[in-house]
C-alpha positions in Angstrom: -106.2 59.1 70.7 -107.0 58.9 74.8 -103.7 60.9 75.1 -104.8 64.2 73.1 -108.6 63.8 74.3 -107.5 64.0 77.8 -104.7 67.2 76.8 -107.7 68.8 75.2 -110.0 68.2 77.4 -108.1 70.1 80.7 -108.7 73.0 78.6 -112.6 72.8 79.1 -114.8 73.6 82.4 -114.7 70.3 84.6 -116.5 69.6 87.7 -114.2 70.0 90.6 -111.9 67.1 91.2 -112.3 65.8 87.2 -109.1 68.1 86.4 -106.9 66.6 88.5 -107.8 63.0 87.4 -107.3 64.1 83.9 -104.1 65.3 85.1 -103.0 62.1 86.3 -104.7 60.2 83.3 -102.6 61.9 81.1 -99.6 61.1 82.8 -100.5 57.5 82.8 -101.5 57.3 79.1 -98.3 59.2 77.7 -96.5 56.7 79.8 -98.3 53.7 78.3 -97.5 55.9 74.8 -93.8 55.6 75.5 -94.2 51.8 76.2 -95.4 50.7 73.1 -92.9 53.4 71.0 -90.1 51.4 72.7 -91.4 48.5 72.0 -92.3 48.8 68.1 -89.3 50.8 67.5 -91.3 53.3 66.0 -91.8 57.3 67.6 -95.6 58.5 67.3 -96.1 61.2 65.4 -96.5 64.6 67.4 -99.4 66.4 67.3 -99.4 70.1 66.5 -103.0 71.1 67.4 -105.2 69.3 70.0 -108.4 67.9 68.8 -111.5 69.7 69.2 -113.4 68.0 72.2 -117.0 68.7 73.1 -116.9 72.3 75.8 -120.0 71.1 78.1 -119.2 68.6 81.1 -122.1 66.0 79.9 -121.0 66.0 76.5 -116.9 65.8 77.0 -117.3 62.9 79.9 -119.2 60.9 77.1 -116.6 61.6 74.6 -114.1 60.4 76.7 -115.9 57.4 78.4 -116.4 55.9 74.9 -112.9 56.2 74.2 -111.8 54.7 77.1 -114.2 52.4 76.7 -112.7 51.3 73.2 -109.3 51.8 74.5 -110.4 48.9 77.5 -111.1 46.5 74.7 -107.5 47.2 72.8 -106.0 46.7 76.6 -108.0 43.5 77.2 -106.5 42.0 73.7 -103.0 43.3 74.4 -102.8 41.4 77.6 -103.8 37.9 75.5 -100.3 38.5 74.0 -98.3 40.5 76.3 -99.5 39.7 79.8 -96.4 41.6 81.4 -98.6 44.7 80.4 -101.0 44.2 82.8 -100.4 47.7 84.0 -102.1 49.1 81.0 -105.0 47.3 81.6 -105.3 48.1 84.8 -104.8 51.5 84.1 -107.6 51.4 81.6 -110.3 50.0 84.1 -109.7 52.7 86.6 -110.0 55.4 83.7 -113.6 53.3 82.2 -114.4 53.0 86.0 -114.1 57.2 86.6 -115.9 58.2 83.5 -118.4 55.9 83.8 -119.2 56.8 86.9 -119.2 60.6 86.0 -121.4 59.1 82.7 -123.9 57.2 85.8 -123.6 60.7 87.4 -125.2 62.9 84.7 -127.6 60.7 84.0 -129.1 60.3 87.4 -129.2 64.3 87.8 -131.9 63.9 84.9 -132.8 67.0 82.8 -131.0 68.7 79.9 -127.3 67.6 80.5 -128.8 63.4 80.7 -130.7 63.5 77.4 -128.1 65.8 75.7 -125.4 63.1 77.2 -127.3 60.0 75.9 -128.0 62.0 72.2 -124.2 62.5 72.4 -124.0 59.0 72.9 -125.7 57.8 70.1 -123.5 60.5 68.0 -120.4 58.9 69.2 -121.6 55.7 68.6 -122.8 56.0 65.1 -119.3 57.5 64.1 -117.5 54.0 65.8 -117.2 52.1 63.3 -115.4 54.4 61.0 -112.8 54.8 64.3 -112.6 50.8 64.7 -111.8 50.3 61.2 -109.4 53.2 60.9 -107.7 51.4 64.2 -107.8 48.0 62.0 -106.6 48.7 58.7 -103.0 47.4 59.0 -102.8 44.5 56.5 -101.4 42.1 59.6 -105.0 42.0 60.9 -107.0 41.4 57.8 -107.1 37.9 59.0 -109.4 38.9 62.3 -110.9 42.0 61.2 -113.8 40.8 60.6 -114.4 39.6 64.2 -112.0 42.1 66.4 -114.5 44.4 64.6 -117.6 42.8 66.2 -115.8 42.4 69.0 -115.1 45.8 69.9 -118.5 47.1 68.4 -120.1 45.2 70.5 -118.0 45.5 73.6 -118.8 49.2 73.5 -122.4 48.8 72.9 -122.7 46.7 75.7 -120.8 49.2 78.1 -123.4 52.1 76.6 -126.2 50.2 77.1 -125.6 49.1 80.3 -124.5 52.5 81.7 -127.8 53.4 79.5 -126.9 55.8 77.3 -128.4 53.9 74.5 -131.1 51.6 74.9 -130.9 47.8 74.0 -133.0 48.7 70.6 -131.0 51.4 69.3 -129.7 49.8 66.1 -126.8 47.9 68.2 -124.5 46.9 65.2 -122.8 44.2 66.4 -123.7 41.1 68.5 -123.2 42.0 72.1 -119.7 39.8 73.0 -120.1 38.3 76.8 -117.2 35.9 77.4 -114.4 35.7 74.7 -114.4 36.0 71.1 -117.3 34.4 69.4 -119.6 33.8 72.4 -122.0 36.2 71.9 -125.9 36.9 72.5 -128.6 38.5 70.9 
């Protein structure tokens, strides 16, 4: 998903500098694209038409900062079982790290573009669940659904709240995961 946001999103009006990070992002996430087609065996299917992605700066770095954020948490598991791909992960911190700080950016400016970023926010939030469980559905992980679902729910909450695009009252779905799976807080 990363990998056609970022595509889509080169197309929209950036601040100077964001371009050429996208640039590079997308370099680094069709490479991490390629990794994991080697090593399933299996080629991704090819897009024919890039997804629609939000056209105003506050909006779009939201958009993508969320799934980053989501993609993080998919890195952070990987790495329990393949721990020779800590590239990825690192890869993913420095993209969480960037939009985040563009996210931190907006918000401090104030105004319009903050409370349309933090209503977009709660947008792209309320529509996460559908995403995780679409991401889930292969019958391998019906096992640990259950909790990689709270897991990453709540991971992502944490990251929104903290950043504050939603507040800690804002219907948070899931417990808030701190440590590893199944320590969690109120």
């Amino acid at each position: 998903m990363a990998l056609w946001a970022v595509r889509s999103a080169q197309a929209q009006d950036v601040p100077p500098g964001v371009l050429q990070f996208l640039r590079r992002h997308e370099e680094e996430e069709a490479q991490h694209l390629k990794q994991f087609e080697q090593l399933l065996g299996v080629r991704s299917h090819g897009k024919t038409a890039l997804p629609r992605v939000p056209s105003q700066w506050w909006a779009l770095a939201v958009h993508l900062y969320g799934y980053e954020t989501l993609g993080l948490e998919f890195a952070k598991l990987l790495i329990g079982l393949r721990p020779d791909l800590i590239s990825i992960l690192e890869d993913e911190e420095v993209h969480v790290g960037f939009f985040e700080d563009e996210v931190r950016a907006i918000l401090v400016r104030g105004g319009s573009a903050a409370d349309g970023a933090r209503r977009t926010g709660q947008a792209w939030r309320r529509r996460l669940p559908g995403t995780v469980d679409r991401y889930l559905e292969d019958e391998s992980l019906e096992p640990f659904r259950d909790e990689l679902r709270r897991h990453l729910l709540g991971a992502v909450d944490e990251r929104f709240v903290t950043v504050g695009l939603l507040a800690r009252s804002e219907g948070l779905e899931a417990p808030i995961v701190t440590q590893s799976l199944g320590e969690t807080e109120g």
